[in-house]
Every structure is written in structure tokens, then in C-alpha cells.
GUMIBA-826413 format. One record per atom (N, C-alpha, C): residue in three letters; atom name; y, x, z negated. Coordinates in nm, 3 decimals, padded with zeros to 5 digits, always signed. Example, Ala and Ser with C-alpha at 12.3 -4.5 7.8 and 13.67 -1.06 7.14 Angstrom:
2
res,atom,y,x,z
ala,N,-00.569,+01.319,-00.780
ala,CA,-00.450,+01.230,-00.780
ala,C,-00.330,+01.320,-00.780
ser,N,-00.225,+01.285,-00.708
ser,CA,-00.106,+01.367,-00.714
ser,C,+00.003,+01.290,-00.787
This chain:
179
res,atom,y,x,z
unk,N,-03.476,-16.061,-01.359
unk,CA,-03.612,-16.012,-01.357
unk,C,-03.685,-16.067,-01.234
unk,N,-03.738,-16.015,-01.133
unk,CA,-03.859,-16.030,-01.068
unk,C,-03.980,-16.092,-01.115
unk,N,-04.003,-16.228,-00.987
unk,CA,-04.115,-16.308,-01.039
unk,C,-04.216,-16.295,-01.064
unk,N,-04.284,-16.124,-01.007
unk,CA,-04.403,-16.067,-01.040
unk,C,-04.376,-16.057,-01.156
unk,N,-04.263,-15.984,-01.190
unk,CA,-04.280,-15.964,-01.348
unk,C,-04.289,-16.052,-01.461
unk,N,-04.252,-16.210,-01.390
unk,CA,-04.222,-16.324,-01.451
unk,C,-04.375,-16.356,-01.494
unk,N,-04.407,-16.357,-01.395
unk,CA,-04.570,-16.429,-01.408
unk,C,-04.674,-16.330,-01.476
unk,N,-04.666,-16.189,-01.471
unk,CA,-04.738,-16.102,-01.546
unk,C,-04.689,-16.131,-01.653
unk,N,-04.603,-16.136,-01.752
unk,CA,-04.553,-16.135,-01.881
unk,C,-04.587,-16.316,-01.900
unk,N,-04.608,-16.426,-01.826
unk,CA,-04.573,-16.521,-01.877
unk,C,-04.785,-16.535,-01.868
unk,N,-04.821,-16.505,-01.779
unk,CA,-04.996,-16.477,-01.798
unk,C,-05.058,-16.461,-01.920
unk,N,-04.965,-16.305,-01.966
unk,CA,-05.031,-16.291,-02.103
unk,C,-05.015,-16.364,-02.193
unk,N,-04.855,-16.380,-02.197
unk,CA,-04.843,-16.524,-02.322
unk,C,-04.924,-16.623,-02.329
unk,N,-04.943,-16.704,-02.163
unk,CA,-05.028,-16.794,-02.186
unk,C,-05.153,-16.755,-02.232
unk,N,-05.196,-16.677,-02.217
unk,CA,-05.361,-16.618,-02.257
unk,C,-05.390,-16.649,-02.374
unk,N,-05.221,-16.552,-02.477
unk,CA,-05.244,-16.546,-02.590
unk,C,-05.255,-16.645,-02.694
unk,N,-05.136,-16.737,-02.624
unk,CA,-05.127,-16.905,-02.685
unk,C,-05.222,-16.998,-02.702
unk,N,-05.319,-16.996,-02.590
unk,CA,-05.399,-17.089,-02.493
unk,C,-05.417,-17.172,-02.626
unk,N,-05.447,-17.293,-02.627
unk,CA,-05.510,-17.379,-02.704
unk,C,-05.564,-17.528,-02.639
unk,N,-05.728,-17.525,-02.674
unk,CA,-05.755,-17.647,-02.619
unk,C,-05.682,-17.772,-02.696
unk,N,-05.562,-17.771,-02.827
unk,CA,-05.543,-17.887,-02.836
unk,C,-05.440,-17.924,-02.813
unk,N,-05.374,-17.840,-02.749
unk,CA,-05.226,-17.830,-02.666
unk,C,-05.225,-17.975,-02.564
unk,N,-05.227,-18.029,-02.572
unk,CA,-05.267,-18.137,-02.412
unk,C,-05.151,-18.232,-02.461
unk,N,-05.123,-18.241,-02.286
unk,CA,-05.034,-18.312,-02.268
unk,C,-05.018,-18.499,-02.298
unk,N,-04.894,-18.540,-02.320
unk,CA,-04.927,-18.704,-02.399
unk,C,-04.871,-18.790,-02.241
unk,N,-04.937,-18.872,-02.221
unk,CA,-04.909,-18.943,-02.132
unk,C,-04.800,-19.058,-02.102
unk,N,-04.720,-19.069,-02.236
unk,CA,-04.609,-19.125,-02.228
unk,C,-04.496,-19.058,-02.199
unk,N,-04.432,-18.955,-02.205
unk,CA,-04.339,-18.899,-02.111
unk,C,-04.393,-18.923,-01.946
unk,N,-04.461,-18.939,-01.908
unk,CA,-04.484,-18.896,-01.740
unk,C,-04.475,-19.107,-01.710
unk,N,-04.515,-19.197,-01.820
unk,CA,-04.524,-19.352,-01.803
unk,C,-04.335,-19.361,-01.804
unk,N,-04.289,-19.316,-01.891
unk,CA,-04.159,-19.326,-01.893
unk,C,-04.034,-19.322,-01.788
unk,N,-04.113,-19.180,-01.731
unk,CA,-04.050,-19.084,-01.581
unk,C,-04.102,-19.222,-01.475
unk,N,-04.173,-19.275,-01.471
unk,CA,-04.225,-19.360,-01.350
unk,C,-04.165,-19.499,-01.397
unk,N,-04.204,-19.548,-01.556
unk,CA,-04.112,-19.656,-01.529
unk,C,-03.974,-19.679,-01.494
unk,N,-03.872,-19.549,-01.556
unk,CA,-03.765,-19.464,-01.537
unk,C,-03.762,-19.486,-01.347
unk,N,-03.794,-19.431,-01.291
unk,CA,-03.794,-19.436,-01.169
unk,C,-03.825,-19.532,-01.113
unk,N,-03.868,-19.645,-01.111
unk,CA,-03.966,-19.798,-01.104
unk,C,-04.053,-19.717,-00.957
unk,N,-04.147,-19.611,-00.992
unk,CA,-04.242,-19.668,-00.951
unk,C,-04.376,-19.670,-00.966
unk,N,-04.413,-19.758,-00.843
unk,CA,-04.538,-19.853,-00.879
unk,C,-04.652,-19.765,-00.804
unk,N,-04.643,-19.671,-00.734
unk,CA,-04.766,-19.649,-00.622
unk,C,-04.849,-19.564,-00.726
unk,N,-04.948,-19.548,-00.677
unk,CA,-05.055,-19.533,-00.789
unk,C,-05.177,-19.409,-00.730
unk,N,-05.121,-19.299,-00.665
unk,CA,-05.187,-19.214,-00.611
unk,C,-05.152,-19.085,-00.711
unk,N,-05.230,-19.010,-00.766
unk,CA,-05.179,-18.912,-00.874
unk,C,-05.285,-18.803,-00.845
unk,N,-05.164,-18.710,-00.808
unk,CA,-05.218,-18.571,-00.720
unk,C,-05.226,-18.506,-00.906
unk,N,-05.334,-18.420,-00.924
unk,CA,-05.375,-18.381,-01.073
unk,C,-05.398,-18.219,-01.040
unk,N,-05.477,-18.137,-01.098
unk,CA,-05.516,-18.003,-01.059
unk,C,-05.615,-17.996,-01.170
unk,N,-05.724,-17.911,-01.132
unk,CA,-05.794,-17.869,-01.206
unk,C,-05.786,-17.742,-01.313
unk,N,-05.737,-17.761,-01.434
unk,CA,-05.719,-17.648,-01.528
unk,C,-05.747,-17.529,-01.511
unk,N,-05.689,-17.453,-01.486
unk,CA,-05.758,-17.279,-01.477
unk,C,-05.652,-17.208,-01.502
unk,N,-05.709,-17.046,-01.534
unk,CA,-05.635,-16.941,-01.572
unk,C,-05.533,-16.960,-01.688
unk,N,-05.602,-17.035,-01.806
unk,CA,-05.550,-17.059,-01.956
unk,C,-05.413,-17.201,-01.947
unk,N,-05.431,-17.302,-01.819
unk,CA,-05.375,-17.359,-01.766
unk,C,-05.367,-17.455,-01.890
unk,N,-05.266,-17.506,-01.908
unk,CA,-05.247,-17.655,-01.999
unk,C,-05.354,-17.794,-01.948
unk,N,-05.466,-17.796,-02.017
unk,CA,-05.565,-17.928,-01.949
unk,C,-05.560,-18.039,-01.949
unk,N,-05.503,-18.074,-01.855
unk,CA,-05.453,-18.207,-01.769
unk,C,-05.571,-18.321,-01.785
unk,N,-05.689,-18.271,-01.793
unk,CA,-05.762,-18.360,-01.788
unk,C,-05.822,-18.437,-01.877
unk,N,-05.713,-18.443,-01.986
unk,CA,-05.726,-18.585,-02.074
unk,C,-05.644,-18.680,-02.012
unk,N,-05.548,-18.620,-01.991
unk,CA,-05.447,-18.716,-01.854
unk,C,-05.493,-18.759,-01.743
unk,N,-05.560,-18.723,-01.698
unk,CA,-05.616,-18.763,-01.563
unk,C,-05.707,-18.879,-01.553
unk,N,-05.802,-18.853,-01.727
unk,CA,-05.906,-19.016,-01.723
unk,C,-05.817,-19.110,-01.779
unk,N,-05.691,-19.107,-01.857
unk,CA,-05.642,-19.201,-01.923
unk,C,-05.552,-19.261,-01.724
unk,N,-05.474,-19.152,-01.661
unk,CA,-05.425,-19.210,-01.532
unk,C,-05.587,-19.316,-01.481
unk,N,-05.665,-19.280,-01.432
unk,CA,-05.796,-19.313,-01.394
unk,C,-05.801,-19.443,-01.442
unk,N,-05.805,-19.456,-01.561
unk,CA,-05.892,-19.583,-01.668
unk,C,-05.721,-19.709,-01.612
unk,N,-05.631,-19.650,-01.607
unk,CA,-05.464,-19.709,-01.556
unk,C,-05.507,-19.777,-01.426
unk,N,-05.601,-19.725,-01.339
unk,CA,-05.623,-19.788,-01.213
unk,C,-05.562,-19.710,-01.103
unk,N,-05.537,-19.554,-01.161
unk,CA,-05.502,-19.460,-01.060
unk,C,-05.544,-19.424,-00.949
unk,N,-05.557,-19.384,-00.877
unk,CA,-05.647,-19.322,-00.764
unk,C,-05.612,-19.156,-00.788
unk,N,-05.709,-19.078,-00.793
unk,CA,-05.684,-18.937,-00.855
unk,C,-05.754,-18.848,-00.757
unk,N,-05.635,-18.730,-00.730
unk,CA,-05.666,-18.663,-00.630
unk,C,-05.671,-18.531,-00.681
unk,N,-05.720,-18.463,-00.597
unk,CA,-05.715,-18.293,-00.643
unk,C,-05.700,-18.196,-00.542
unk,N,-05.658,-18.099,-00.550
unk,CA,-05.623,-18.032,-00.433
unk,C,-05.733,-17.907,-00.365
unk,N,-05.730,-17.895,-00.259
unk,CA,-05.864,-17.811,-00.210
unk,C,-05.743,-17.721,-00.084
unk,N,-05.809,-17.584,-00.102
unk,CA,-05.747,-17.473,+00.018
unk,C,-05.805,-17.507,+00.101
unk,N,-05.770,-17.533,+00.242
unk,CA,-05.835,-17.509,+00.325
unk,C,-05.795,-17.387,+00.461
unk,N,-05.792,-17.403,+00.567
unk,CA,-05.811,-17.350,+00.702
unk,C,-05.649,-17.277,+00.673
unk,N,-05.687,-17.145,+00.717
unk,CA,-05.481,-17.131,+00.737
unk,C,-05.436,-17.126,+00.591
unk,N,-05.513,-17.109,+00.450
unk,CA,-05.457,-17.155,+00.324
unk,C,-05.382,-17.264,+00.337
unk,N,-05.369,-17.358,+00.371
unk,CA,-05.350,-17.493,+00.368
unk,C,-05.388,-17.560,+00.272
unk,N,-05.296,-17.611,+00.167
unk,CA,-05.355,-17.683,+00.049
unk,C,-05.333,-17.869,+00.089
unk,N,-05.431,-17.928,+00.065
unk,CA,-05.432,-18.116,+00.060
unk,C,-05.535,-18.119,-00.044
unk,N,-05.459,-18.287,-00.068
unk,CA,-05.552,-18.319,-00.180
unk,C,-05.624,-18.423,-00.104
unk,N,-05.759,-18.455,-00.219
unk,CA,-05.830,-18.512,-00.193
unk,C,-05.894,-18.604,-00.294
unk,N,-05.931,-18.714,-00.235
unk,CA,-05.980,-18.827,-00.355
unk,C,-06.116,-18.764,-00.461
unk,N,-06.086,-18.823,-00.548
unk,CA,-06.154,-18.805,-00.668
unk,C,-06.196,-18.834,-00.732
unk,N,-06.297,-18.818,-00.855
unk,CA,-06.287,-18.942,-00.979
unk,C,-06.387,-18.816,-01.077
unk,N,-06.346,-18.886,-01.212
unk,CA,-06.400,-18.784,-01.303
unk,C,-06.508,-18.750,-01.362
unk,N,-06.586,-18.839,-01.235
unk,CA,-06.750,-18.845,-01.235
unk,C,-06.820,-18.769,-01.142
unk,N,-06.719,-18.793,-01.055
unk,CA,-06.741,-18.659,-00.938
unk,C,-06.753,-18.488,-00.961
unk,N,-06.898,-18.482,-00.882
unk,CA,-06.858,-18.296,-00.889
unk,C,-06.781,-18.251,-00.853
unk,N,-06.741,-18.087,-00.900
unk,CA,-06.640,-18.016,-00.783
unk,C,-06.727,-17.885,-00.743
unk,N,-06.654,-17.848,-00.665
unk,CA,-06.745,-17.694,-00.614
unk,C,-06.596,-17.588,-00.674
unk,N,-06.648,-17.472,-00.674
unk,CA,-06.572,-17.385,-00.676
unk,C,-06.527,-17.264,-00.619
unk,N,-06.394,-17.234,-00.557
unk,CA,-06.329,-17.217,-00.458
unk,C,-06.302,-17.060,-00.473
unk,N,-06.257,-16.998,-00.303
unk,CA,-06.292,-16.863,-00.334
unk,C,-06.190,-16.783,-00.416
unk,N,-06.116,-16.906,-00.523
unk,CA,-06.017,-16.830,-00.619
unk,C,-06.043,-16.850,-00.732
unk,N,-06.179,-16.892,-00.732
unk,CA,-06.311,-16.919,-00.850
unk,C,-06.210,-17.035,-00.914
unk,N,-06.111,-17.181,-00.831
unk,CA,-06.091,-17.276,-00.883
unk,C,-06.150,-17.369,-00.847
unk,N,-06.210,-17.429,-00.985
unk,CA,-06.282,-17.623,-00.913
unk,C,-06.182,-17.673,-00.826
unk,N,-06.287,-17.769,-00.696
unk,CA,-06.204,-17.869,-00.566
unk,C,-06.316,-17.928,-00.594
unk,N,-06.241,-18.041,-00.540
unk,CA,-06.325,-18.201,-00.467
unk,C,-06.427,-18.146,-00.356
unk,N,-06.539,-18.210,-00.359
unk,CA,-06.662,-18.207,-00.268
unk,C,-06.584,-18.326,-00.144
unk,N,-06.540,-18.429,-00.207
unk,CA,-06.453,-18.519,-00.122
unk,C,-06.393,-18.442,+00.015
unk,N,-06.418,-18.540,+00.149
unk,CA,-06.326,-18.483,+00.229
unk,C,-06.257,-18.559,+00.285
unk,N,-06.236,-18.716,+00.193
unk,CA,-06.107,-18.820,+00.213
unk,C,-05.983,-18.764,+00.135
unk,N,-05.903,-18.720,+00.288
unk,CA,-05.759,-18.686,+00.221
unk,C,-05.673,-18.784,+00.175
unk,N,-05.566,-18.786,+00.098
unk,CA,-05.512,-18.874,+00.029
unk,C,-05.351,-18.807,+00.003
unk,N,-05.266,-18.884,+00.007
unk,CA,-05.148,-18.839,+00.022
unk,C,-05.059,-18.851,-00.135
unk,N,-05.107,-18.808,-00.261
unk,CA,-05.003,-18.869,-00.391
unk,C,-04.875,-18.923,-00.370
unk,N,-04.865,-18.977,-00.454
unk,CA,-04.719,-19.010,-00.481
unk,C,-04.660,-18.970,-00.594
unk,N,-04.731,-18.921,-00.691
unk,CA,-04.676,-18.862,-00.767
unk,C,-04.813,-18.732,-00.817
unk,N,-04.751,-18.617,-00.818
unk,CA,-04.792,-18.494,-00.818
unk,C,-04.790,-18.415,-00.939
unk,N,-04.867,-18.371,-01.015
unk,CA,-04.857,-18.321,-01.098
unk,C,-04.878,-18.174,-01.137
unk,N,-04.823,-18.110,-01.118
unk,CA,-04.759,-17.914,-01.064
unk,C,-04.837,-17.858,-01.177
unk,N,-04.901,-17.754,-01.175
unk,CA,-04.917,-17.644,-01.269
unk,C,-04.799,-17.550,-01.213
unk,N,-04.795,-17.461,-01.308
unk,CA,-04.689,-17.375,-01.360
unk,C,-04.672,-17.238,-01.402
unk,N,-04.627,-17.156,-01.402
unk,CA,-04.649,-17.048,-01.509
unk,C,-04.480,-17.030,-01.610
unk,N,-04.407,-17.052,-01.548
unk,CA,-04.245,-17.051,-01.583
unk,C,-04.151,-17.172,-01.505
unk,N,-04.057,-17.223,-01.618
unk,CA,-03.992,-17.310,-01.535
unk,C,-03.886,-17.345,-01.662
unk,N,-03.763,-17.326,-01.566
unk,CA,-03.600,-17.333,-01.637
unk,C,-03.596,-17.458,-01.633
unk,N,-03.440,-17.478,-01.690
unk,CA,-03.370,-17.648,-01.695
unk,C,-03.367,-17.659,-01.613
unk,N,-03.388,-17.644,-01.445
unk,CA,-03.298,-17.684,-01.317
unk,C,-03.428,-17.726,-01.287
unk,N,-03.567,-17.741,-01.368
unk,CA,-03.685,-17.775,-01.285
unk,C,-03.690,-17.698,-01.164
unk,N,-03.646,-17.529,-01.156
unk,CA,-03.709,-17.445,-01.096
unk,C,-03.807,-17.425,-01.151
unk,N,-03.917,-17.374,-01.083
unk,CA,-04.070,-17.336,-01.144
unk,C,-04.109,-17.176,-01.034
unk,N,-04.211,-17.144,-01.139
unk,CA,-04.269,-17.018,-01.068
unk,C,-04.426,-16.983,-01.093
unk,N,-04.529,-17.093,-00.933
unk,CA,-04.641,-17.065,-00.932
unk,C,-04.697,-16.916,-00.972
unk,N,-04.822,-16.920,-00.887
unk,CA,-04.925,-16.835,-00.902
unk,C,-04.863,-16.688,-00.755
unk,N,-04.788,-16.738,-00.709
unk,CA,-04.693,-16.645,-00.580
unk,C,-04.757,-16.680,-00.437
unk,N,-04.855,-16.765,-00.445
unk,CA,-04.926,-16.815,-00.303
unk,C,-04.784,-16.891,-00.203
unk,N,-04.738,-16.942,-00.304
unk,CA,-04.672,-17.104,-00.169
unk,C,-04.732,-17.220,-00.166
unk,N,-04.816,-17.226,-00.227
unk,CA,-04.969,-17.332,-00.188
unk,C,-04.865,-17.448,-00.239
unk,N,-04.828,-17.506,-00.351
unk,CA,-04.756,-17.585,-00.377
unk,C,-04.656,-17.609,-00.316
unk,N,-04.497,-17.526,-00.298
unk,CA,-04.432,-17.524,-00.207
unk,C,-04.441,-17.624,-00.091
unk,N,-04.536,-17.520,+00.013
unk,CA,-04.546,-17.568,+00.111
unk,C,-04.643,-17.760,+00.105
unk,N,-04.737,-17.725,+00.057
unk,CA,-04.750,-17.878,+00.006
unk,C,-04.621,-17.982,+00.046
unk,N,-04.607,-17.946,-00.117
unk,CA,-04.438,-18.051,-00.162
unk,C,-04.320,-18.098,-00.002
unk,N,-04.285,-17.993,+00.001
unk,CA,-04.207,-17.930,+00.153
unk,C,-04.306,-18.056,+00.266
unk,N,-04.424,-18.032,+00.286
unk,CA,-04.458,-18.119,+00.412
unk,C,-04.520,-18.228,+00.351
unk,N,-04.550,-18.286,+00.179
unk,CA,-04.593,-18.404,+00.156
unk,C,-04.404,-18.482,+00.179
unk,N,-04.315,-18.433,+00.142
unk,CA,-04.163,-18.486,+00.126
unk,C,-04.146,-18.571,+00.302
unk,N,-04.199,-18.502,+00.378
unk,CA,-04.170,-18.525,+00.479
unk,C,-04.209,-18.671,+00.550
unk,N,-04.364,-18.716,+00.464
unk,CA,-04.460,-18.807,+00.512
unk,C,-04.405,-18.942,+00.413
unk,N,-04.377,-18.911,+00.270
unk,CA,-04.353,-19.007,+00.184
unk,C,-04.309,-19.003,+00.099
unk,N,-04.216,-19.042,-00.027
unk,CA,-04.149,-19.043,-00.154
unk,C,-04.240,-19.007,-00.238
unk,N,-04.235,-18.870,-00.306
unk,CA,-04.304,-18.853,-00.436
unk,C,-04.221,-18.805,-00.564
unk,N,-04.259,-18.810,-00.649
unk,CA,-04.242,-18.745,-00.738
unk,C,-04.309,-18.605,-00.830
unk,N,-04.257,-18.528,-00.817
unk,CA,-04.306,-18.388,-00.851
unk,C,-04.293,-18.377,-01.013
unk,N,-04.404,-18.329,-01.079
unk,CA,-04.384,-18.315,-01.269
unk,C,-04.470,-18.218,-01.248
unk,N,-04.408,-18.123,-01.322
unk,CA,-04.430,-17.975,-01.370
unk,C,-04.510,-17.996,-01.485
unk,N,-04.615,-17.947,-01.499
unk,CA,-04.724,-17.930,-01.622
unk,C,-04.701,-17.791,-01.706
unk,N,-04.651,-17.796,-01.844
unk,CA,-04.645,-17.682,-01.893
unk,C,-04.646,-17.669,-02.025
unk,N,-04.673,-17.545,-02.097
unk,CA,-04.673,-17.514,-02.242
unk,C,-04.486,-17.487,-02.253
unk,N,-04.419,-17.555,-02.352
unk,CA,-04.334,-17.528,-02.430
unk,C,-04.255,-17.381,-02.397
unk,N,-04.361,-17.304,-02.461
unk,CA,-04.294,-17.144,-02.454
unk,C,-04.287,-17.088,-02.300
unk,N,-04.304,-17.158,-02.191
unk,CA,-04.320,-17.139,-02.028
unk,C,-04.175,-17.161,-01.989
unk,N,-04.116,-17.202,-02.084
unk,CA,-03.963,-17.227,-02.039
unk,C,-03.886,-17.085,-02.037
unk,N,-03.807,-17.036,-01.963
unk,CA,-03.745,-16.916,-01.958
unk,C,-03.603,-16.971,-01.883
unk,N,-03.513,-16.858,-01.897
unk,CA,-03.352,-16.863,-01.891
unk,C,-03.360,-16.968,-01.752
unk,N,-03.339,-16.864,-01.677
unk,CA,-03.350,-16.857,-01.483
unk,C,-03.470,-16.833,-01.433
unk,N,-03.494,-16.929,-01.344
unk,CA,-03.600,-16.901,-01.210
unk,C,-03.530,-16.858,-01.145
unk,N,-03.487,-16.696,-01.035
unk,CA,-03.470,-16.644,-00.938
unk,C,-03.554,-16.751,-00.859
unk,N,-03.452,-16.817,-00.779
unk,CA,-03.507,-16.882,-00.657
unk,C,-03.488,-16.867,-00.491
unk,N,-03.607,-16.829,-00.416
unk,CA,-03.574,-16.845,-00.306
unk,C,-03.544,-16.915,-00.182
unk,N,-03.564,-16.956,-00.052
unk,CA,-03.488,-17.087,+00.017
unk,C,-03.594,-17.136,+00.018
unk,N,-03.720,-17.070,+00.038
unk,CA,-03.835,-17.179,+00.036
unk,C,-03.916,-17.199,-00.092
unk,N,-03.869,-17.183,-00.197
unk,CA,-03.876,-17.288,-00.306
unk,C,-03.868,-17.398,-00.369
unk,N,-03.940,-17.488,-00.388
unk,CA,-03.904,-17.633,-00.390
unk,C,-03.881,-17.673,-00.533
unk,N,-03.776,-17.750,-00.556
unk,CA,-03.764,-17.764,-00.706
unk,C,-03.850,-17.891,-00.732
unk,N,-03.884,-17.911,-00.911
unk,CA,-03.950,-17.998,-00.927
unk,C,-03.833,-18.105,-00.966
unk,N,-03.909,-18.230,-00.971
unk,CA,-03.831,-18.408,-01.026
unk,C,-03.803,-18.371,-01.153
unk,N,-03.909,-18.318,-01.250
unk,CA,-03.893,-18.289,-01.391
unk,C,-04.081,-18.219,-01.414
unk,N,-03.997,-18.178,-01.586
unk,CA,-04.115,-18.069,-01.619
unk,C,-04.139,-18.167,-01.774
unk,N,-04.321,-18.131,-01.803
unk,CA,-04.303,-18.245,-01.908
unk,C,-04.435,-18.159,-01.979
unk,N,-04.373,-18.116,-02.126
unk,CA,-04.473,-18.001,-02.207
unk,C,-04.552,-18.063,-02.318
unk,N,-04.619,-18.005,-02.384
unk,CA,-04.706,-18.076,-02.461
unk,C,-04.625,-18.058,-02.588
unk,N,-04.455,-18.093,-02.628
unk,CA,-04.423,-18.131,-02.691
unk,C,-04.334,-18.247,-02.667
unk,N,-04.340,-18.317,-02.539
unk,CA,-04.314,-18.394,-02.545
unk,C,-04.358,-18.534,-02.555
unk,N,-04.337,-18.623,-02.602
unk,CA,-04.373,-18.729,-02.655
unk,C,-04.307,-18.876,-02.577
């Protein structure tokens, strides 16, 4: 199947599913890092949209951890970077009607936390069809060691991601049934 078709069919599901009490538990992602030993403490987050799984009970519990929490903003060229944050801070909203940081201290994560719409066992995933992530991942890999975690509902899992060369796979994917 074709990823347009992936993401139209996996849209509606999510629509239909959506639940604000779906949220993700923060001990799978403590596990993945102690699992991995590491320690750096920069946590690239996203702002919930388009019936998105909301991260942002995760984000004040990372925060209250002594995180430094970033969020990502389009810029020049669609160029996506993140930028520092905090959950006191406003955001403005962007011409894809998604909240960004007013912030214009860039910040480099170390560990990243992906929205999604579909994503197999191989931690292939299949955005929104921009690249915005991708390319991210692709030129944050280049600057420093991160770790990539896929944010997703359960039923977002499908057979195969058709993948292409400039697709970047994720570290791991971690759903709100995991514990």
C-alpha cells in the first residue's frame, strides 16, 4: 500500500480513537535511556496536534526530572530546529496551525521524541509526508548521538512501512500501552 494511503486511513482511525486518556507512561522511555546509559538531558518533545497522542503529561514530568525541553519550529527553506522551552512558556501558532516556541535559543536534543501516524517492528515510521523529521534526524545524527522514540497509539502499528532511501528509522517506538 502507498503511504498516502497509509496516512489517510491511519488519520481517520486516529480521529476515531482519539482519547484524551490515552497518554503515554514515562517509564518505558526511563528504561530505553537507562537501557542505553544515557545521561544528557536535552528532550526534543512536539506539540500535540491533529488527534496526536499528548505528550504533554510527559514533557512536565521530563521538565520537573531537570530536563531541558525543546520544541520544534519551521523555519526558512521549511527547515525544522528545535528550540528551548518550558511549560510556562507561550507558543505562537504556525502556518500549519501547529503550536512553536516564541524562543529563538536553538538547542540540539539528545533524545527526540517523534510523532507518528504508522510505524512497523523495524521502527520504520510514516510522518505527516513533509520530511520535516527526516531531514532533522539525518542532520541532528550528524552533529551528535541521539536517540529517536516514536510516539504512538497502539493501533498505529501496521505490517510494513514501504520505505524510502531518505527515510530515517527510529531507536524504538513506545505506545500508550506500554508500561
Amino acid at each position: 500500500m502507498k503511504k498516502s494511503l497509509i496516512r489517510k486511513k491511519l488519520l481517520k482511525i486516529r480521529e476515531k480513537n482519539y482519547s484524551n486518556c490515552n497518554q503515554i507512561n514515562i517509564s518505558p522511555i526511563i528504561k530505553i535511556l537507562k537501557k542505553k546509559k544515557f545521561k544528557n538531558k536535552i528532550l526534543g518533545g512536539y506539540y500535540p496536534y491533529n488527534y496526536e497522542i499528548d505528550i504533554m503529561p510527559l514533557i512536565e514530568k521530563f521538565q520537573k526530572l531537570n530536563y531541558s525541553i525543546t520544541l520544534p519550529k519551521i523555519g526558512m527553506n521549511s527547515e525544522m530546529n528545535f528550540f528551548q522551552w518550558s511549560t510556562k512558556d507561550p507558543l505562537r501558532i504556525n502556518k500549519f496551525g501547529i503550536p512553536e516556541p516564541i524562543s529563538n535559543k536553538t538547542k540540539f536534543p539528545d533524545i527526540l521524541l517523534v510523532p507518528l501516524l504508522a510505524f512497523d517492528k523495524n521502527f520504520n515510521r510514516i510522518g505527516y509526508g513533509g520530511g520535516f523529521y527526516d531531514r532533522y534526524i539525518n542532520r541532528l545524527k550528524k552533529i551528535k548521538k541521539i536517540i529517536t522514540i516514536g510516539v504512538a497509539y497502539s493501533f498505529q502499528k501496521i505490517k510494513k512501512v514501504p520505505v524510502k532511501k531518505y527515510d530515517i528509522k527510529l531507536d524504538f517506538v513506545v505506545t500508550e500501552k506500554d508500561s
